[in-house]
NUVOZA-248128 format. One record per residue: residue in one letter; residue number from 0; chain; x, y, z of N, C-alpha, C, O, CB in turn. Coordinates in Angstrom, 3 decimals. Glycine has a CB too. Example, Ala and Ser with C-alpha at 12.3 -4.5 7.8 and 13.67 -1.06 7.14 Angstrom:
BEGIN
[r "A"; 0; "A"; [13.190; -5.690; 7.800]; [12.300; -4.500; 7.800]; [13.200; -3.300; 7.800]; [14.236; -3.319; 8.465]; [11.308; -4.473; 9.046]] [r "S"; 1; "A"; [12.850; -2.250; 7.080]; [13.670; -1.060; 7.140]; [12.900; 0.030; 7.870]; [13.409; 1.138; 8.039]; [14.084; -0.598; 5.725]] 
This chain:
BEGIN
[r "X"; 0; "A"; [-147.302; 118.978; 48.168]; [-148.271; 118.249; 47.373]; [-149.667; 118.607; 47.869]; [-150.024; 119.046; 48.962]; [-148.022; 116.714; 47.448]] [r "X"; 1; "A"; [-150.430; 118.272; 46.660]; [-151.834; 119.509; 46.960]; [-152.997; 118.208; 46.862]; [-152.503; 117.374; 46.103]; [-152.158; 121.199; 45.280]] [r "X"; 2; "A"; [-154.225; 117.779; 47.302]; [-155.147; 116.898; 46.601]; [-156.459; 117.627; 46.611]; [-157.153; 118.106; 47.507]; [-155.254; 115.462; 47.263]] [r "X"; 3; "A"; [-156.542; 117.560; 45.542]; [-157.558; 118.223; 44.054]; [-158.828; 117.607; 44.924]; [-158.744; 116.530; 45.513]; [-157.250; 117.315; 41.883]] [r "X"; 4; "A"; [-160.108; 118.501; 44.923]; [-161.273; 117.637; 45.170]; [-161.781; 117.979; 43.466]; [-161.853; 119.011; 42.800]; [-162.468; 118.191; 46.719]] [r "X"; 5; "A"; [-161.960; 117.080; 43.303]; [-162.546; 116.630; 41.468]; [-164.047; 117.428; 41.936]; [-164.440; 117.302; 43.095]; [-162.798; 114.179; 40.840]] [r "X"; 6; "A"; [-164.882; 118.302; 40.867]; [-165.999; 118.731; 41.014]; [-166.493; 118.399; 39.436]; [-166.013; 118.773; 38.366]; [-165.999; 120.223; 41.611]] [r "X"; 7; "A"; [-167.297; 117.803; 39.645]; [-168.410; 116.958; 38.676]; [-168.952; 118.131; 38.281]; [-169.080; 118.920; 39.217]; [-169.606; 115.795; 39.368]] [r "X"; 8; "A"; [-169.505; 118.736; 36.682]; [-170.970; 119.425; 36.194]; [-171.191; 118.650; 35.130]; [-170.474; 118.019; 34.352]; [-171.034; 121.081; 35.741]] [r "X"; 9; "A"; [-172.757; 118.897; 35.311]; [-173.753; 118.334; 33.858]; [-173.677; 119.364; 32.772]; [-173.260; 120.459; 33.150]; [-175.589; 118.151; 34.193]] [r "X"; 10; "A"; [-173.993; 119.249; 31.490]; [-173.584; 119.388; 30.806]; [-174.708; 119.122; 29.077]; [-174.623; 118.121; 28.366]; [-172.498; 118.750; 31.325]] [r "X"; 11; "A"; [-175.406; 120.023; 28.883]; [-176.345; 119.308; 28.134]; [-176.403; 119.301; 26.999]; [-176.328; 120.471; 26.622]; [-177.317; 119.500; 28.342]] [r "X"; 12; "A"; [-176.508; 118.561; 26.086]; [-176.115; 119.291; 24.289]; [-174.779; 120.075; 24.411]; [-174.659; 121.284; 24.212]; [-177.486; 120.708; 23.590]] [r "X"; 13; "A"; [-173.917; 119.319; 24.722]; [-172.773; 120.416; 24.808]; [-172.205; 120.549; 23.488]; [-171.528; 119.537; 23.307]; [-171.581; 120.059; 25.846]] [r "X"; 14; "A"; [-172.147; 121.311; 22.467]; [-171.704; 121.731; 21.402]; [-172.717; 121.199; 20.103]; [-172.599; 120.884; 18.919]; [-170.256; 121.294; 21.389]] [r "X"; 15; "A"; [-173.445; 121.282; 20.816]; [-174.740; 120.880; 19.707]; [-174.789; 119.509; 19.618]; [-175.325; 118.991; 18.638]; [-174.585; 121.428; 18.103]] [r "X"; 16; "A"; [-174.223; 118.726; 20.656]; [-174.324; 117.219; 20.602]; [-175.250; 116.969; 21.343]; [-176.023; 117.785; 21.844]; [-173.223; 116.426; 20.970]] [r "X"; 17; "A"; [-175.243; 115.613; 21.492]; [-176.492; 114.639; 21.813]; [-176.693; 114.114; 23.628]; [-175.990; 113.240; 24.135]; [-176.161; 113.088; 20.746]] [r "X"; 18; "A"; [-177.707; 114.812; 24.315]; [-178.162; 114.200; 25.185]; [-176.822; 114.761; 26.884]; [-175.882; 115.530; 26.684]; [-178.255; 112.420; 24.432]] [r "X"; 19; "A"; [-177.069; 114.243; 28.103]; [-176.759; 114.702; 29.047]; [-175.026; 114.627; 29.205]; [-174.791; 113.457; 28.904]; [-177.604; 114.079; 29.975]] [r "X"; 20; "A"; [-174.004; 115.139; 29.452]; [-172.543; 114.491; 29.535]; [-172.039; 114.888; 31.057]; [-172.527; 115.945; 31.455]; [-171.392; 115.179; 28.231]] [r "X"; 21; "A"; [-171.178; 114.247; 31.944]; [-170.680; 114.789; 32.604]; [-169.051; 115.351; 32.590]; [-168.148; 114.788; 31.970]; [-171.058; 114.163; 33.337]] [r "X"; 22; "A"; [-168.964; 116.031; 33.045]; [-167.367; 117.127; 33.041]; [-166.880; 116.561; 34.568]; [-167.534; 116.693; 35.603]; [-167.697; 119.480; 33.051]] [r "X"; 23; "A"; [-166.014; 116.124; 34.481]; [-165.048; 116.129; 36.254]; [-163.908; 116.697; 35.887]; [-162.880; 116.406; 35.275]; [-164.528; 114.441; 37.145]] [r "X"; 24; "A"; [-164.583; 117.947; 36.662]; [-162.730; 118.920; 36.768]; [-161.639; 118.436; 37.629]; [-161.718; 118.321; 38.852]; [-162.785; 120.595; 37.504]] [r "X"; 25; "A"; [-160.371; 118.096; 36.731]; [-159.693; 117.359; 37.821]; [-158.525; 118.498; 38.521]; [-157.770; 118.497; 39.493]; [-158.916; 115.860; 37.110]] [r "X"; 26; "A"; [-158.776; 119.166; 37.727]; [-157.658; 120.269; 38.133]; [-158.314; 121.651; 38.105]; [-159.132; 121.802; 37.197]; [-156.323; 120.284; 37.058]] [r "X"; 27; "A"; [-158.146; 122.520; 38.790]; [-159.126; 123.976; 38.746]; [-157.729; 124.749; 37.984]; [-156.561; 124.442; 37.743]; [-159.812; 124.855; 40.759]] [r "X"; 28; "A"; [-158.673; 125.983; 37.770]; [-158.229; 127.440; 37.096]; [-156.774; 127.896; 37.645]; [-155.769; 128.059; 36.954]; [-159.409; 128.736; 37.534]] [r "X"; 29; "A"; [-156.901; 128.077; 39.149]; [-155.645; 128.183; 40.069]; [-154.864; 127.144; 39.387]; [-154.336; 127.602; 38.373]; [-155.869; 127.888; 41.769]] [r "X"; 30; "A"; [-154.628; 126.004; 39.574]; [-153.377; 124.869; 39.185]; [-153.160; 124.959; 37.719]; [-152.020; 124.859; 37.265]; [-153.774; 123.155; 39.548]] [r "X"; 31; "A"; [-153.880; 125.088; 37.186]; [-153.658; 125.114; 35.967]; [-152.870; 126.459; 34.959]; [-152.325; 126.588; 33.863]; [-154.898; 124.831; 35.658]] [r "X"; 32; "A"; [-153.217; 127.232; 36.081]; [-151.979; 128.304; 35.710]; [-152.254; 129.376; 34.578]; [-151.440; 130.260; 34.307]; [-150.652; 127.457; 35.166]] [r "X"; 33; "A"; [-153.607; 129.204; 33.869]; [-153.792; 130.389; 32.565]; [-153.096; 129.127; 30.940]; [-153.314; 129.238; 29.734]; [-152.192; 132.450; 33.047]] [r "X"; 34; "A"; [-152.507; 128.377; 31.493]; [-151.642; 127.682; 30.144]; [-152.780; 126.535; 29.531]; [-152.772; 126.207; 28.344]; [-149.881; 126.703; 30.747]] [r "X"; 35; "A"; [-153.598; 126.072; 30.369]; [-154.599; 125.206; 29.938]; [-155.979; 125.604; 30.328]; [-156.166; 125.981; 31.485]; [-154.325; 123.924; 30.411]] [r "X"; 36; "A"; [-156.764; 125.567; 29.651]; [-158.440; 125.933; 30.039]; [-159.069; 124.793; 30.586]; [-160.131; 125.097; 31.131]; [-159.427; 126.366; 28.716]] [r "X"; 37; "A"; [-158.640; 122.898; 30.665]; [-159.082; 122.626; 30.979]; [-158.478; 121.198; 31.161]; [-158.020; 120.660; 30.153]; [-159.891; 123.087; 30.595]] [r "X"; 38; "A"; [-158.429; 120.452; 32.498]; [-158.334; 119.409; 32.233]; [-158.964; 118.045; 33.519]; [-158.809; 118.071; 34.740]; [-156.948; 119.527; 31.845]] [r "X"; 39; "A"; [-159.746; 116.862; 32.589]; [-160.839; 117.144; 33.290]; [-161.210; 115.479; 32.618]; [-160.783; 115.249; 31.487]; [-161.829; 118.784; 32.931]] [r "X"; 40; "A"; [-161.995; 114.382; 33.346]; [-162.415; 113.336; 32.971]; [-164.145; 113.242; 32.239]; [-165.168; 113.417; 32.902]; [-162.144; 112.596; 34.186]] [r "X"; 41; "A"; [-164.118; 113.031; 31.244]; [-165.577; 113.244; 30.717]; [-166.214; 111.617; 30.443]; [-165.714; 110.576; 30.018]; [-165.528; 114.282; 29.104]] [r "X"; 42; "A"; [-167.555; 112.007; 30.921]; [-168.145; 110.853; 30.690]; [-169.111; 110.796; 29.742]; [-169.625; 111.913; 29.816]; [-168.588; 110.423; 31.703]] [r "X"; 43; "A"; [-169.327; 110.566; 29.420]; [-170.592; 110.142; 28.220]; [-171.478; 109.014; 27.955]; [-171.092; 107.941; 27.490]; [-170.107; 110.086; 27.068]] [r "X"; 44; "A"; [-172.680; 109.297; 28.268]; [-173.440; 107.542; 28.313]; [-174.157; 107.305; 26.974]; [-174.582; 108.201; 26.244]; [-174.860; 107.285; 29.692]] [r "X"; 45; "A"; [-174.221; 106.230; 26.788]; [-174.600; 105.980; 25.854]; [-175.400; 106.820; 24.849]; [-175.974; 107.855; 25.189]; [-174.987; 105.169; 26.169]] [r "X"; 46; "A"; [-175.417; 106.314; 23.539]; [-175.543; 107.398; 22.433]; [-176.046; 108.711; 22.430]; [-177.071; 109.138; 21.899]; [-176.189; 106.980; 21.584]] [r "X"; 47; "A"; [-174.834; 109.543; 23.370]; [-175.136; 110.669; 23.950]; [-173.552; 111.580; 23.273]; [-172.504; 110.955; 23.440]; [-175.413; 110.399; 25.845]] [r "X"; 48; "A"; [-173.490; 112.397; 22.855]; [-172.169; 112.784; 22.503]; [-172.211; 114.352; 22.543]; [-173.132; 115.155; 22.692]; [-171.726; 112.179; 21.065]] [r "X"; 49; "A"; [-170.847; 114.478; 22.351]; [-169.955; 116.455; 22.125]; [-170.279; 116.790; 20.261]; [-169.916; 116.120; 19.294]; [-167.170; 116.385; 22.456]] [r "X"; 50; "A"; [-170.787; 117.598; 20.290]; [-171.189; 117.944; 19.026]; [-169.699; 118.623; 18.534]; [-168.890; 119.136; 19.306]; [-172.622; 118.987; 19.033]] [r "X"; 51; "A"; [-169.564; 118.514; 17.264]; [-168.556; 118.940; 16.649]; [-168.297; 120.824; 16.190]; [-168.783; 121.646; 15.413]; [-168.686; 117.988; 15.505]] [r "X"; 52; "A"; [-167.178; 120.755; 17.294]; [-167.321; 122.410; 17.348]; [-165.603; 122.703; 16.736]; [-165.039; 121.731; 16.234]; [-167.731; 123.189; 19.391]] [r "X"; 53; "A"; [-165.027; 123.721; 16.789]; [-163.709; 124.219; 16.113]; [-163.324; 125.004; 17.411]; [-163.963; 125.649; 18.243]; [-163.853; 125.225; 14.535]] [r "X"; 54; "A"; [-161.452; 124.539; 17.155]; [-160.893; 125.271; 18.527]; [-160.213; 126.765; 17.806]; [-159.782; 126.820; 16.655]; [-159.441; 124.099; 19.498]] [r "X"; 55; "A"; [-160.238; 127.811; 18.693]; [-159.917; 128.825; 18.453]; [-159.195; 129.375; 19.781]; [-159.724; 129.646; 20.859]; [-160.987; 129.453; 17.922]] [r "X"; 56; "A"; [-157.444; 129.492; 19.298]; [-156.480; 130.053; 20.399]; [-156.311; 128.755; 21.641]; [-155.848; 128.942; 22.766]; [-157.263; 131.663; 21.137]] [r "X"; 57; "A"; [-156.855; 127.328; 21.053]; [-156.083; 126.577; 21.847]; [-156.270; 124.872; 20.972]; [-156.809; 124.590; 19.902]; [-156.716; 126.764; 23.620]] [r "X"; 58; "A"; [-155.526; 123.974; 22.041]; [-155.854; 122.829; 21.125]; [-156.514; 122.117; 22.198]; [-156.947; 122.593; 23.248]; [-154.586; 122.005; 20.329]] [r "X"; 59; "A"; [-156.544; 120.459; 21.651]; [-157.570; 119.750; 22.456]; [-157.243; 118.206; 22.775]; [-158.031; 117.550; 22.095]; [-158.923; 119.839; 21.683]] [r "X"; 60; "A"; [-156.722; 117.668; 23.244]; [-156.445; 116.357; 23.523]; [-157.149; 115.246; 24.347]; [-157.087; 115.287; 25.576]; [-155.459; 116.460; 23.955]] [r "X"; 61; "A"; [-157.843; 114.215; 23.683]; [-158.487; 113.233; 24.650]; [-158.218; 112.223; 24.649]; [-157.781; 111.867; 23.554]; [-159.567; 113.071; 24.666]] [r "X"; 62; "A"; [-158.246; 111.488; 25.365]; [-157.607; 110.191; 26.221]; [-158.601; 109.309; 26.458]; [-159.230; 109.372; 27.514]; [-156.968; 110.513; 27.658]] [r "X"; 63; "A"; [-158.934; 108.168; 25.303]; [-160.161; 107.171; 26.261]; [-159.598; 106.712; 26.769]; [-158.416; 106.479; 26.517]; [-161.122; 106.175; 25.875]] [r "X"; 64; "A"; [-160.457; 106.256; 28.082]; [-159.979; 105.437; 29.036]; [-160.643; 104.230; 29.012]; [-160.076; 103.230; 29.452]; [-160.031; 105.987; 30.244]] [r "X"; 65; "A"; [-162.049; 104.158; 28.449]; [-163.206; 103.198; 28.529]; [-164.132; 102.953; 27.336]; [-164.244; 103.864; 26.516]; [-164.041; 103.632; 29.573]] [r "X"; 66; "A"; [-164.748; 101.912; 27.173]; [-166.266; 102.310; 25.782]; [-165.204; 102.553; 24.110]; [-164.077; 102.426; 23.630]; [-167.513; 104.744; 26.357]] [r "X"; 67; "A"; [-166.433; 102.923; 23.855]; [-166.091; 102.802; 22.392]; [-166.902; 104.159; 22.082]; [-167.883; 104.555; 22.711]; [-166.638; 101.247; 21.515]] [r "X"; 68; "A"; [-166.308; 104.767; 21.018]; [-166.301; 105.998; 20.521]; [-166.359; 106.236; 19.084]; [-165.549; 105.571; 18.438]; [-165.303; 106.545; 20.973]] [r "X"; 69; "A"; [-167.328; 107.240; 18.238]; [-167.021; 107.625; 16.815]; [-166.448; 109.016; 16.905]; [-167.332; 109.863; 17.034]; [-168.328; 107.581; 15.838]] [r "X"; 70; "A"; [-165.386; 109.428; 16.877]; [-164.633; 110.961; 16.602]; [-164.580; 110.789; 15.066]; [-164.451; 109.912; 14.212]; [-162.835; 111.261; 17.398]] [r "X"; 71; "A"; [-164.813; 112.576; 15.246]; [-165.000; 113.181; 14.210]; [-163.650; 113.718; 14.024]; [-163.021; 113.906; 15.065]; [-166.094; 114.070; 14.258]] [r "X"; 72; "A"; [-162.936; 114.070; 12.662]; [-161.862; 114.777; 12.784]; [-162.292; 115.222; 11.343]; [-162.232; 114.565; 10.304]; [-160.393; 114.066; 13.177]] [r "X"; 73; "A"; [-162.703; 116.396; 11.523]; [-162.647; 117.782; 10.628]; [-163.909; 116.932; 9.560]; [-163.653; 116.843; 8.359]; [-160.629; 118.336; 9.707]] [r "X"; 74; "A"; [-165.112; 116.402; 10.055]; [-165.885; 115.555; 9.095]; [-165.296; 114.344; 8.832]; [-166.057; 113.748; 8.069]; [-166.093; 116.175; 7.855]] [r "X"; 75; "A"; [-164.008; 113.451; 9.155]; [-163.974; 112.046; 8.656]; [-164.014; 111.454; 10.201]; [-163.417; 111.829; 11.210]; [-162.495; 111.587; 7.582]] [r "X"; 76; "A"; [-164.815; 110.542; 10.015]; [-165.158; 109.763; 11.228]; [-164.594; 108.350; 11.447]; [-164.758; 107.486; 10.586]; [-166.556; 109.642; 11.260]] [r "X"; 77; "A"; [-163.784; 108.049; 12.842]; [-163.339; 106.416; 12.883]; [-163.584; 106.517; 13.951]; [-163.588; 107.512; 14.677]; [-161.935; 105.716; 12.536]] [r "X"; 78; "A"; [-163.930; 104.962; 14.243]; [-164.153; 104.700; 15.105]; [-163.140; 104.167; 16.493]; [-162.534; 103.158; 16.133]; [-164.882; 104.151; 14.621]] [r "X"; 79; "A"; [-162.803; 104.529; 17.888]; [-161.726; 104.467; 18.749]; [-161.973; 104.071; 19.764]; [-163.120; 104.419; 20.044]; [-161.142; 105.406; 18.947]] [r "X"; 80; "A"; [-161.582; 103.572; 20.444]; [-161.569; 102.668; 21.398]; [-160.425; 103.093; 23.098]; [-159.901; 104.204; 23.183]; [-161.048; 101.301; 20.415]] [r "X"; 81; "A"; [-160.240; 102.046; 24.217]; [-159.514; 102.311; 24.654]; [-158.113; 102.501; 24.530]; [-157.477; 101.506; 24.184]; [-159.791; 101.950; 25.105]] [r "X"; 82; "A"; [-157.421; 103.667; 24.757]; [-156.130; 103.575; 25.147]; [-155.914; 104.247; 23.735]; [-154.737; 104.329; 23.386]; [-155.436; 102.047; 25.615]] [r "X"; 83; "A"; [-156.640; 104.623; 23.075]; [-156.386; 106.194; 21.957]; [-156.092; 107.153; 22.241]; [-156.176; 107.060; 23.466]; [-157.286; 106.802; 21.296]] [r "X"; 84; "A"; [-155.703; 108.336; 21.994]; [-155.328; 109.368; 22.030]; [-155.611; 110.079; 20.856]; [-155.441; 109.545; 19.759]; [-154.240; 109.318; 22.360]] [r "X"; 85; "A"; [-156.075; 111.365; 20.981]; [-156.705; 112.164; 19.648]; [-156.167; 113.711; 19.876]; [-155.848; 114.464; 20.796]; [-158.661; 112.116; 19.586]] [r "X"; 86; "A"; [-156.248; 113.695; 18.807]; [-155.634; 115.779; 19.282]; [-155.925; 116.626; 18.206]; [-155.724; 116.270; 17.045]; [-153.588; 116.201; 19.479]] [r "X"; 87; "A"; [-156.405; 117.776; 18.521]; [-157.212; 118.318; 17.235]; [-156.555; 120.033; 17.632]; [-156.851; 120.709; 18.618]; [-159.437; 118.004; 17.303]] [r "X"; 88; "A"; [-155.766; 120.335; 16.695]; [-155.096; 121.535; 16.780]; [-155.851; 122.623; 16.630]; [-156.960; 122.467; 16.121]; [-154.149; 121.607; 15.958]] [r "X"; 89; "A"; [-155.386; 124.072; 17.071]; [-155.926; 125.371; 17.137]; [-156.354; 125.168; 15.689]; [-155.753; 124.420; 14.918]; [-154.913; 126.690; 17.570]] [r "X"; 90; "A"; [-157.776; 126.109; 15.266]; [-158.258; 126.395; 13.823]; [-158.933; 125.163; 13.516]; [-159.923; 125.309; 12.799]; [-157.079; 126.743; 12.710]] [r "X"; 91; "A"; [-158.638; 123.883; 13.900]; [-159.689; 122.255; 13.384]; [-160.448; 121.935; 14.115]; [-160.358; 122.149; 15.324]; [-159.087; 120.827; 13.220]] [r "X"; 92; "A"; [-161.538; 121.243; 13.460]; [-162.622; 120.644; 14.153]; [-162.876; 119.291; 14.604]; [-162.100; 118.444; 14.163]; [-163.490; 120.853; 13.538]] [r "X"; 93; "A"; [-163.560; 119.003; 15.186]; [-163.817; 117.761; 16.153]; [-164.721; 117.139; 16.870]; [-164.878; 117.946; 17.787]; [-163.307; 117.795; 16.875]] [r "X"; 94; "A"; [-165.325; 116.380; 17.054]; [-166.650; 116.010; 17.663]; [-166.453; 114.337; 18.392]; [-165.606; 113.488; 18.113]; [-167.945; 116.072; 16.280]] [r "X"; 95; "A"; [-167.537; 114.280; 19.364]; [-167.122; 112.587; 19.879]; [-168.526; 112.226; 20.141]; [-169.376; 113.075; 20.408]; [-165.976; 112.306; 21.502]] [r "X"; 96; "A"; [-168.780; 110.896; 20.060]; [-170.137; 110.073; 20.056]; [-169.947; 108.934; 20.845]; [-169.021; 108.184; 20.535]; [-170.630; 109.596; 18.635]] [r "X"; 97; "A"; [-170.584; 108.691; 21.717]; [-170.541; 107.133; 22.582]; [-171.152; 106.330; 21.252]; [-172.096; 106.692; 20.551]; [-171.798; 106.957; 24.367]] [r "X"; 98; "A"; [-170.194; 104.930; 21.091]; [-171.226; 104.477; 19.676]; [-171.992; 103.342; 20.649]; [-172.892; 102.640; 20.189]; [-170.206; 103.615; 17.865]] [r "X"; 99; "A"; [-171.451; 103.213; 22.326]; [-172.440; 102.098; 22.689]; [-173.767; 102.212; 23.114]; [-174.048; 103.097; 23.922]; [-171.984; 101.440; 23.594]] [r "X"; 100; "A"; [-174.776; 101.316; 22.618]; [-175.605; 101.574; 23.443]; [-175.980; 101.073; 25.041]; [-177.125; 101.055; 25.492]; [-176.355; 101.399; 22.748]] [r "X"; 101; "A"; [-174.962; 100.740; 25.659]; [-174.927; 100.158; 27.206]; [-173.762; 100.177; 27.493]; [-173.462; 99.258; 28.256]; [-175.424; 98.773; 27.535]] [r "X"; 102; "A"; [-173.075; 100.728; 27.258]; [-171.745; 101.100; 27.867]; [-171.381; 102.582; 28.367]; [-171.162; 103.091; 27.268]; [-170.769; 100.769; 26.872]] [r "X"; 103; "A"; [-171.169; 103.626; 29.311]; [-170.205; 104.656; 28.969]; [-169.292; 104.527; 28.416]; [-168.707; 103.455; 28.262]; [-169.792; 105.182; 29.695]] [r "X"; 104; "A"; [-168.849; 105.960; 27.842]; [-167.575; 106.577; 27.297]; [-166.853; 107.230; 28.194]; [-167.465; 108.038; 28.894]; [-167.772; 107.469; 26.278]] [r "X"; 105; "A"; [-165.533; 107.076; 28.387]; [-164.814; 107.718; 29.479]; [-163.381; 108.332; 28.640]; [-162.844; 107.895; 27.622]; [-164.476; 106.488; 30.832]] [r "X"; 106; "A"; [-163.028; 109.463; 29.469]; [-161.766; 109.578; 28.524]; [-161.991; 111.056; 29.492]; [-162.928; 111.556; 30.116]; [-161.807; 109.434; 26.361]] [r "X"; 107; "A"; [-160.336; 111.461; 29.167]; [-159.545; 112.540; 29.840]; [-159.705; 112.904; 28.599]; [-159.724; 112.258; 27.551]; [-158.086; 112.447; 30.625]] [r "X"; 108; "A"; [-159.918; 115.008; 29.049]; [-159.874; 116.238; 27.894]; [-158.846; 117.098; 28.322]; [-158.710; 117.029; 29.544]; [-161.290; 117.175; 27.720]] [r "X"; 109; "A"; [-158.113; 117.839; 27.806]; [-157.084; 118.546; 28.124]; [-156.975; 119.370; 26.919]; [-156.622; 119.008; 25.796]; [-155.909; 117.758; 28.508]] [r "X"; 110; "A"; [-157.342; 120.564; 27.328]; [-157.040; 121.714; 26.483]; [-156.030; 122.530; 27.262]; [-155.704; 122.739; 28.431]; [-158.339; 122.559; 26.116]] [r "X"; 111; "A"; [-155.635; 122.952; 25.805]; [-153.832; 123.768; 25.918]; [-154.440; 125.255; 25.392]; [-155.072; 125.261; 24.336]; [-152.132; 122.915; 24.415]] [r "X"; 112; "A"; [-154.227; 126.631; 26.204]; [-154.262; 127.323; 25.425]; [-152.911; 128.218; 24.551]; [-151.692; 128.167; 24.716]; [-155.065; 127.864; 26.019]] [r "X"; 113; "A"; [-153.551; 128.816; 23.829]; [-152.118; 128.698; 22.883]; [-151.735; 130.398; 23.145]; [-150.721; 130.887; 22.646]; [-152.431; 128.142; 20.758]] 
């Protein structure tokens, strides 16, 4: 058994979204083996979000953990909360928005590549 030191990066307009985000890699390149590009706790503070981008040669799965959220799925937007789960397959699009204004957004990302 191995323990991961988690390495935090900032992250700015990341996909043409809104304002500063942080990335915590929870798992590196080595563990992860080539099968996933990424998997990793993201934070998001208030009305700060991942701009809506399209996956190509992998998919995308997130996990709130915290806050409240507007995801995008392919342009229709609902609003999600804790203990959701979202997954947006190779070729579709997707985007996420903190909708609070005093709360973070927290949630696990996990991309699969295909």
């Amino acid at each position: 058994m191995a323990f991961i030191e988690a390495k935090p990066v900032q992250a700015t307009e990341k996909a043409g979204g809104k304002g500063t985000i942080t990335i915590v890699h929870l798992l590196g390149q080595e563990e992860l083996d080539g099968k996933c590009a990424m998997f990793s706790k993201v934070i998001i503070p208030p009305l700060c979000s991942i701009g809506v981008h399209e996956h190509k040669g992998n998919t995308e799965a997130y996990h709130i953990l915290s806050g409240k959220a507007v995801y995008n799925d392919n342009g229709t937007e609902k609003e999600i909360g804790a203990g959701t789960t979202t997954f947006c397959p190779e070729g579709e699009k997707h985007g996420i928005a903190n909708a609070s204004s005093t709360e973070d957004l927290v949630f696990t990302a996990l991309i699969i590549n295909k």
